[in-house]
C-alpha positions as CSV (number, residue, x, y, z in Angstrom):
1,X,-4.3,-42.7,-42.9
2,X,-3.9,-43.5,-39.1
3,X,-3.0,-40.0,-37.0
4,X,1.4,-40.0,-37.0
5,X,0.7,-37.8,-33.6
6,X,0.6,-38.3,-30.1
7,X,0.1,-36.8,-26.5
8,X,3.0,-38.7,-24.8
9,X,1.8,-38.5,-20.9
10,X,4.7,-38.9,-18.5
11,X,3.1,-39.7,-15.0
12,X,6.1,-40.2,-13.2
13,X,7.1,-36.6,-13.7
14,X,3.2,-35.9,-12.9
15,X,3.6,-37.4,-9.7
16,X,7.3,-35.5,-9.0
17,X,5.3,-32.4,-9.8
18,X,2.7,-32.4,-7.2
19,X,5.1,-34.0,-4.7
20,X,7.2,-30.8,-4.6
21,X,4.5,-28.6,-5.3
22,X,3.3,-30.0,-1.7
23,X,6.6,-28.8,-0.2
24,X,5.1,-25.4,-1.0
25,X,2.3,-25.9,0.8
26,X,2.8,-26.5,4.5
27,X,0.8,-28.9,5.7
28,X,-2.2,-28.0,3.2
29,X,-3.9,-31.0,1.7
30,X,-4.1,-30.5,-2.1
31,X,-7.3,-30.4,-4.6
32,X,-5.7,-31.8,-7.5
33,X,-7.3,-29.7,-11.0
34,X,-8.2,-31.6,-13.6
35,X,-10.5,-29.8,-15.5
36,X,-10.6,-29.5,-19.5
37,X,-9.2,-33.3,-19.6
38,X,-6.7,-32.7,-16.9
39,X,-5.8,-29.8,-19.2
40,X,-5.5,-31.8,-22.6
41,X,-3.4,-34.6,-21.0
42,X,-6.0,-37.2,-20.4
43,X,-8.2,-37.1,-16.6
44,X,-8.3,-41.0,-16.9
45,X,-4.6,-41.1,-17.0
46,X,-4.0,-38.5,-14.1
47,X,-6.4,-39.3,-11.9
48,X,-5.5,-42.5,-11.5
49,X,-1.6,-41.0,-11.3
50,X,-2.7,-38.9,-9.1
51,X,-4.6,-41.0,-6.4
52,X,-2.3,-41.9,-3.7
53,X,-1.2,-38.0,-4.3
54,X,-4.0,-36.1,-4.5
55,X,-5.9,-35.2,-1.4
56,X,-9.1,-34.2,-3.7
57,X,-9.7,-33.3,-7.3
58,X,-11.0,-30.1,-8.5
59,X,-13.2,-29.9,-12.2
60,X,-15.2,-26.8,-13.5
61,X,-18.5,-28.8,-14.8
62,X,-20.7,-31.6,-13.9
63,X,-19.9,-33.5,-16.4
64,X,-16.6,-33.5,-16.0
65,X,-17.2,-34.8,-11.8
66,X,-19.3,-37.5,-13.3
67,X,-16.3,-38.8,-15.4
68,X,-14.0,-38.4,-12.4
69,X,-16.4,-40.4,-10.2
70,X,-16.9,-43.4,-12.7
71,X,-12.7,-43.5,-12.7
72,X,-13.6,-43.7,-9.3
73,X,-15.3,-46.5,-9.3
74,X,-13.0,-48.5,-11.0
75,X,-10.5,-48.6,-8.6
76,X,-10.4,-50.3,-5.0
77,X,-10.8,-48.1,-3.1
78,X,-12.8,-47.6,0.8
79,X,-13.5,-44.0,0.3
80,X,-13.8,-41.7,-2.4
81,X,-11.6,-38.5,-2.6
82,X,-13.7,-35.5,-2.7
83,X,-14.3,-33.6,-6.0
84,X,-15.1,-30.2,-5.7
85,X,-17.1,-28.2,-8.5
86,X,-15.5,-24.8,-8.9
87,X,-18.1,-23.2,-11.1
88,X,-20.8,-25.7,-9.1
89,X,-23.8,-26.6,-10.7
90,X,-26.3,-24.7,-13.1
91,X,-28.7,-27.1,-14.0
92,X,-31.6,-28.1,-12.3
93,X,-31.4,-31.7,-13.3
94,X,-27.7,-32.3,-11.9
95,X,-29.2,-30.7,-8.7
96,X,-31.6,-34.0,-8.3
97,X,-28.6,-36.1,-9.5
98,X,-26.4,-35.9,-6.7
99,X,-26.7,-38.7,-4.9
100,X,-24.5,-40.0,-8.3
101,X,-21.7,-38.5,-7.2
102,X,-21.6,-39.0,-3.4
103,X,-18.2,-36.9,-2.6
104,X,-19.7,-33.7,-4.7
105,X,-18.2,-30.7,-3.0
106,X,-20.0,-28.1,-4.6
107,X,-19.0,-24.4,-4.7
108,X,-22.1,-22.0,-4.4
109,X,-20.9,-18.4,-5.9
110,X,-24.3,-16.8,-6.3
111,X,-27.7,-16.9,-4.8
112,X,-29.6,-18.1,-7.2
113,X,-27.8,-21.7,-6.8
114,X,-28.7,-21.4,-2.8
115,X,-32.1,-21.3,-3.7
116,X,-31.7,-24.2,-6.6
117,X,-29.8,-26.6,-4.0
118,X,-32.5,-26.0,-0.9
119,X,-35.6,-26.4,-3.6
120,X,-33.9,-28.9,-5.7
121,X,-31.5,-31.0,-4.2
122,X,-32.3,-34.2,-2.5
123,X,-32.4,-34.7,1.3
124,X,-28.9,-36.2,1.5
125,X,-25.9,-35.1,2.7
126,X,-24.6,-32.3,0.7
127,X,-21.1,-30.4,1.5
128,X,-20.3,-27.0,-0.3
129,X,-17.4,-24.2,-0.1
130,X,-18.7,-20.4,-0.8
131,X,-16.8,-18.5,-3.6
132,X,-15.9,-15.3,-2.0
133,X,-15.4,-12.4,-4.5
134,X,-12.2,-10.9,-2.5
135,X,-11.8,-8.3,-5.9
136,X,-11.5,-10.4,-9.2
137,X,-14.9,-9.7,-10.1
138,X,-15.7,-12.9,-11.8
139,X,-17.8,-15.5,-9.9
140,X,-18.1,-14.9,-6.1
141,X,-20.8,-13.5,-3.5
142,X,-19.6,-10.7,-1.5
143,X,-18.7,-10.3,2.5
144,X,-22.9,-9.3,2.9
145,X,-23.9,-12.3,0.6
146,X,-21.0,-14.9,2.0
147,X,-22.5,-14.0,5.5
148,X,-26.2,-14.2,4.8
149,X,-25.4,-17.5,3.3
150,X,-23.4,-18.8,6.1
151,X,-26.4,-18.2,8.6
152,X,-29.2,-19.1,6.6
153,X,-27.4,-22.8,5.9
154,X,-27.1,-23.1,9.7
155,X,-30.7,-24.5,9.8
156,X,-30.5,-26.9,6.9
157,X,-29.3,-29.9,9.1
158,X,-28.2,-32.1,5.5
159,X,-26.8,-29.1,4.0
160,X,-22.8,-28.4,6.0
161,X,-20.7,-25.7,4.7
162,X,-17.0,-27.2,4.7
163,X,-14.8,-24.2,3.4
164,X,-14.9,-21.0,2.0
165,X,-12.6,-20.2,-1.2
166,X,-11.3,-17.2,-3.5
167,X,-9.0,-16.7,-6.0
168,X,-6.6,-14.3,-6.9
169,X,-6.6,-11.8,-10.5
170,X,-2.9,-11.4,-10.1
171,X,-1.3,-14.6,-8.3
172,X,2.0,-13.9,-10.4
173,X,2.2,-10.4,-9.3
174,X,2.4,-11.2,-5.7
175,X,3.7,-7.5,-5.1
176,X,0.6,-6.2,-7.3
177,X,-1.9,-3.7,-5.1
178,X,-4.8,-6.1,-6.3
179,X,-3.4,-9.1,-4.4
180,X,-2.9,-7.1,-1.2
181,X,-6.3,-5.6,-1.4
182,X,-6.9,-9.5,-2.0
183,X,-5.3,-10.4,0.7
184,X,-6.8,-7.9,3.3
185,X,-10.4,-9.1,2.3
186,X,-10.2,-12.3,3.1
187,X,-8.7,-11.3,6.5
188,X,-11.3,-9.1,7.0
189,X,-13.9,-12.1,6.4
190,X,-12.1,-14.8,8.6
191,X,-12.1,-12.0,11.2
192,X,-15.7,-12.2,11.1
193,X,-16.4,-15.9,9.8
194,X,-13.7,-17.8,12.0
195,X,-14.9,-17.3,15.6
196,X,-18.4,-18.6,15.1
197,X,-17.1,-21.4,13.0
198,X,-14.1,-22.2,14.0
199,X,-13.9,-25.8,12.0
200,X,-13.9,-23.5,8.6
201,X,-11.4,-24.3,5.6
202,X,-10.0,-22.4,3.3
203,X,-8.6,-22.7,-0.1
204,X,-7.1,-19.6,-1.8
205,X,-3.7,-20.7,-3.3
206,X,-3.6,-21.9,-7.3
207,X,-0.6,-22.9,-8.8
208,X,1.0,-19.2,-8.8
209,X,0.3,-19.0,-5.3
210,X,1.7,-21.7,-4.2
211,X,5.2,-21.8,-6.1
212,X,5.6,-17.6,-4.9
213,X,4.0,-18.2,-1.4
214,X,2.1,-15.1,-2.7
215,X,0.9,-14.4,0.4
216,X,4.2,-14.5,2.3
217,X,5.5,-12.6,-0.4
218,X,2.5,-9.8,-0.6
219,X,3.1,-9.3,3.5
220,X,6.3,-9.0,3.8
221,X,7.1,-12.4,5.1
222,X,4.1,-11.8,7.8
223,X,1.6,-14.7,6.7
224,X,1.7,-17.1,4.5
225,X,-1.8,-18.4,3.2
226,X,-0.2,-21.6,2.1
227,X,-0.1,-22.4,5.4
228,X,-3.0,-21.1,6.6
229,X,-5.5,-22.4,4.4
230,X,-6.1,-25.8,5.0
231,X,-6.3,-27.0,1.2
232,X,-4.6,-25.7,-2.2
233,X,-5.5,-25.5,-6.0
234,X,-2.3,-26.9,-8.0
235,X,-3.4,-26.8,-12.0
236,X,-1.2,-25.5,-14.8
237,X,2.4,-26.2,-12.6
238,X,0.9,-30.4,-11.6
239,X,1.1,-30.5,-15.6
240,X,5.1,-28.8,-15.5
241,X,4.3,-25.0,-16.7
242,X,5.0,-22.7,-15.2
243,X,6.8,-19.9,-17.3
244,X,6.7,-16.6,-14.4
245,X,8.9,-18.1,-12.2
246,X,12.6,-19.5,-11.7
247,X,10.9,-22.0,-9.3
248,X,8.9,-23.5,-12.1
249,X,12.2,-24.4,-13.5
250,X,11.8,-27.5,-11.1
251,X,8.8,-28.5,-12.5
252,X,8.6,-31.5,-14.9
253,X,6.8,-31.0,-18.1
254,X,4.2,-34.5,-18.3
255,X,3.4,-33.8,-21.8
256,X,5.1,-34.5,-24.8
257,X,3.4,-33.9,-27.8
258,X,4.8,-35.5,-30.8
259,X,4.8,-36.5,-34.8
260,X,6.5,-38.3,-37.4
261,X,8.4,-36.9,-40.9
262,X,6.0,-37.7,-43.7
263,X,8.5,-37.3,-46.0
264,X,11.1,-35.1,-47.1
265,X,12.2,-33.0,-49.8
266,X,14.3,-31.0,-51.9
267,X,13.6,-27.7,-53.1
268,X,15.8,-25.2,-55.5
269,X,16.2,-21.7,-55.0
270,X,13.0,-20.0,-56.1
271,X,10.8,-22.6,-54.8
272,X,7.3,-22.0,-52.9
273,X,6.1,-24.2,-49.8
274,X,2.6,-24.6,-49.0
275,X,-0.9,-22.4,-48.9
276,X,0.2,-18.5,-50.1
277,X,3.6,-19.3,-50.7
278,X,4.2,-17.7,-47.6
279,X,7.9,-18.8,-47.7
280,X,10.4,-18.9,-50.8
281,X,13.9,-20.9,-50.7
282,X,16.8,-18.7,-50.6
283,X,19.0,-21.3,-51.5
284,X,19.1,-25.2,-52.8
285,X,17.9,-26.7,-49.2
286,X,15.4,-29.5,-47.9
287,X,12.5,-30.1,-45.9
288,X,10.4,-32.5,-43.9
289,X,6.9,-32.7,-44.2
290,X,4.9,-33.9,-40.8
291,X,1.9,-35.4,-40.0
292,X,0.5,-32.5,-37.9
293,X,-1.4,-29.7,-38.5
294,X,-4.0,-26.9,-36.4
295,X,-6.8,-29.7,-36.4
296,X,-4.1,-31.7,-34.0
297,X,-3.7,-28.7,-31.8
298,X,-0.6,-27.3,-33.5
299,X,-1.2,-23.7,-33.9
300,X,-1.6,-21.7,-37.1
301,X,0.1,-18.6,-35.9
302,X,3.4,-20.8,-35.9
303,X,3.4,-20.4,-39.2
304,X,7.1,-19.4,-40.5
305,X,8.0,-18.7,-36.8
306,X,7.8,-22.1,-34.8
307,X,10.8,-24.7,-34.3
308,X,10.4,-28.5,-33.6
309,X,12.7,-30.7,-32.2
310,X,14.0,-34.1,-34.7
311,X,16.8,-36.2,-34.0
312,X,19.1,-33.8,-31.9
313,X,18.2,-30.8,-34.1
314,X,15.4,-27.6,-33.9
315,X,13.8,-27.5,-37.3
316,X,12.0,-24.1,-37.9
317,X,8.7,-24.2,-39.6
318,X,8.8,-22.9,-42.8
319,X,5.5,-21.7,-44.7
320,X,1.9,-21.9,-43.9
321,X,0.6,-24.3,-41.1
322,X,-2.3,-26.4,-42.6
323,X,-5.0,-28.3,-41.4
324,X,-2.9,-31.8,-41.4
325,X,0.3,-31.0,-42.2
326,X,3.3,-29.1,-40.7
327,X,6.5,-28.2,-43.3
328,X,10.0,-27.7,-41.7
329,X,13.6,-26.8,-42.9
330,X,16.0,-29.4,-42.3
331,X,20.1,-28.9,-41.8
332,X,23.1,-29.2,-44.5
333,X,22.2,-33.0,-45.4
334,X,25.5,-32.9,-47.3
335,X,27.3,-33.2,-43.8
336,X,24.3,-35.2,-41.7
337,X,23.9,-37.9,-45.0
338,X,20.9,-38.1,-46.7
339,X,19.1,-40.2,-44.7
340,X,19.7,-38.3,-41.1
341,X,16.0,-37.5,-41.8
342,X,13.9,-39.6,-43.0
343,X,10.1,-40.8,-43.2
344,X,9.1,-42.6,-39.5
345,X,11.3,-39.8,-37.3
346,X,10.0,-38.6,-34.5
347,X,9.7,-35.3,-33.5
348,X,8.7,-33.7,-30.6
349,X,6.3,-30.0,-30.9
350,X,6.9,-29.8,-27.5
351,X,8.0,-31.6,-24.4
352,X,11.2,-32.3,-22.8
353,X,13.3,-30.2,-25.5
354,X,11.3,-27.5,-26.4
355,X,9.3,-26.0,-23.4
356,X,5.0,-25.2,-24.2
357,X,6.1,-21.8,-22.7
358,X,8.3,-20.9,-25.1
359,X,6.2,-22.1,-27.8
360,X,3.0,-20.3,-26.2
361,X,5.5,-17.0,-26.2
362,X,5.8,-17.3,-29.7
363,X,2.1,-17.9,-30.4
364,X,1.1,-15.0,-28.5
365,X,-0.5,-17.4,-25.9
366,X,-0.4,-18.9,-23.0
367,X,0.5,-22.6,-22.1
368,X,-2.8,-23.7,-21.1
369,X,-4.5,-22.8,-24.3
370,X,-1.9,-24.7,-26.4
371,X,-2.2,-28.0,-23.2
372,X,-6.3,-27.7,-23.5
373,X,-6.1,-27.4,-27.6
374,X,-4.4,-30.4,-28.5
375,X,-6.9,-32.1,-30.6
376,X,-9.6,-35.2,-29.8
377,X,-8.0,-37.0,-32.7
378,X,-4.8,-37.2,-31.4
379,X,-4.7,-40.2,-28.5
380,X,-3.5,-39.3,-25.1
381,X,-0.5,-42.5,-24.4
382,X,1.2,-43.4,-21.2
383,X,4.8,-42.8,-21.6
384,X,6.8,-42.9,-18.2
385,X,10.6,-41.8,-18.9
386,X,11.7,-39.3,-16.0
């Protein structure tokens, strides 16, 4: 049996996304993320989406800059948009493939990868951004380390240091004392790094940052780092979530994720549906059985507590979740007819009627888990409708 579900990729509202997150951003120019798949919704699709857009694209691993380039390639284009390596690279192989992927901007976040790219590396032209560690405390050298760095690439003639980058622990708390202890590191280190390099970019803002104007927010209205850093880092809100903020509201969700009705059923009071019997009918009622279970991507913890949306209706999941198959409770059919539902419905898990936030609240997750775990066997489909 072919798969009944689908990743339904709108690309218009993809494009409406980044266009007013840009409005956000000054005049920044835009690294496009589109790590993890474009975050489950298909990095073919949204690059190409994305193109006339995007100002760059942002990925996590070699691999994925590799796909990104070949897209590339495809297309007519004079120049390729740069693709910058947020975790950069940590193999000694990729180091001696660069030359595959001529528009590499890799981020350097420890010293070991300094001394990999000046050992390893071929004599080409290589561009990187540092990761400065302003207080997260995950990948990032500190000021000593950033500065060390800086000076010691000044007599590496193919090696040019284009930008310097952070990112922020608490980017939805922009009134948190993390993000202004943020804040006044990296103003500390352009105090130091900006008048011997005055051509230096930044990048600082993700998708929090740039929907809150953290920055303007954090300082009372006194900077804002959206319009000082000369790129930003849209990922979670280019893809329409955004659940922290009343300005999210504006964004478009781009994927729907969908199924079909299997079949439907009736049960009696008394009856049992599915793996532990988890949920008994109260009274004569009916259900629809879909074509979707955990191995898709819809979550197990749904179980008994998620809703779908069919024909105009939320259906709450009743019983167990299983590995193919998703059971739901269906509506009086003695006022719908018995054929409102039937076998071949659609019905949506989430998407333009019921919000991935508000599912991932009720899975005790977060969007981009629920984005990033729809499943390899369900195809990723072009579907334009806003």
């Amino acid at each position: 049996m072919s798969t009944l579900s689908r990743a339904l990729i709108d690309l218009n509202a993809l494009q409406q996304n980044i266009i007013y997150l840009k409005q956000h951003a000054s005049t920044a120019k835009v690294w496009a993320v589109v790590k993890a798949n474009a975050y489950g919704h298909s990095v073919e699709l949204c690059v190409k989406s994305l193109l006339n857009h995007a100002d760059g694209f942002a990925v996590a691993h070699w691999e994925e800059a590799l796909e990104i380039q070949h897209i590339l390639e495809t297309q007519s284009l004079s120049s390729f948009p740069p693709i910058l390596l947020l975790e950069g690279i940590n193999s000694d192989n990729h180091y001696r493939q660069l030359k595959h992927v001529p528009s590499a901007r890799l981020v350097i976040h420890s010293i070991s990868q300094i001394k990999s790219l000046i050992s390893l590396a071929p004599k080409i032209p290589i561009y990187i951004w540092l990761k400065f560690d302003s207080g997260m405390h995950r990948l990032g050298l500190n000021e000593k380390e950033l500065i060390e760095i800086l000076n010691q690439l000044n007599s590496y003639d193919h090696i040019s240091v284009e930008g310097i980058l952070s990112h922020f622990a608490c980017a939805e708390e922009p009134q948190h004392d993390l993000t202004q202890q943020q804040l006044k590191a990296v103003n500390h280190l352009k105090t130091i790094v900006q008048p011997k390099n005055p051509l230096m970019q930044w990048s600082l803002c993700n998708s929090a940052g740039i929907i809150h104007q953290l920055s303007k927010s954090a300082l009372n209205q006194t900077q804002d780092l959206t319009a000082s850093s000369e790129w930003i880092r849209p990922g979670i809100a280019l893809y329409g979530s955004f659940p922290i903020d009343k300005a999210g509201t504006m964004l478009k969700p781009v994927m729907s994720f969908t199924t079909k009705i299997l079949s439907t059923k009736k049960l009696s009071v008394g009856d049992t549906v599915g793996y532990g019997a988890t949920f008994t009918a109260s009274s004569n009622m009916s259900i629809a059985i879909l074509g979707v279970g955990y191995a898709d991507g819809y979550p197990r913890i749904l179980s008994n507590q998620g809703e779908v949306w069919c024909q105009g209706y939320k259906l709450p999941v009743v019983g167990r979740i299983s590995m193919d198959l998703t059971c739901v409770a269906l509506p009086n059919l003695n006022i719908l007819g018995p054929d409102y539902f039937t076998a071949g419905n659609e019905v949506e898990l989430w998407g333009k009627n019921i919000n991935v936030d508000e599912v991932a609240l009720v899975a005790k997750t977060i969007s981009y888990e629920l984005l990033t775990g729809v499943g390899s066997r369900v195809p990723r489909i072009k579907n334009n409708i806003s």
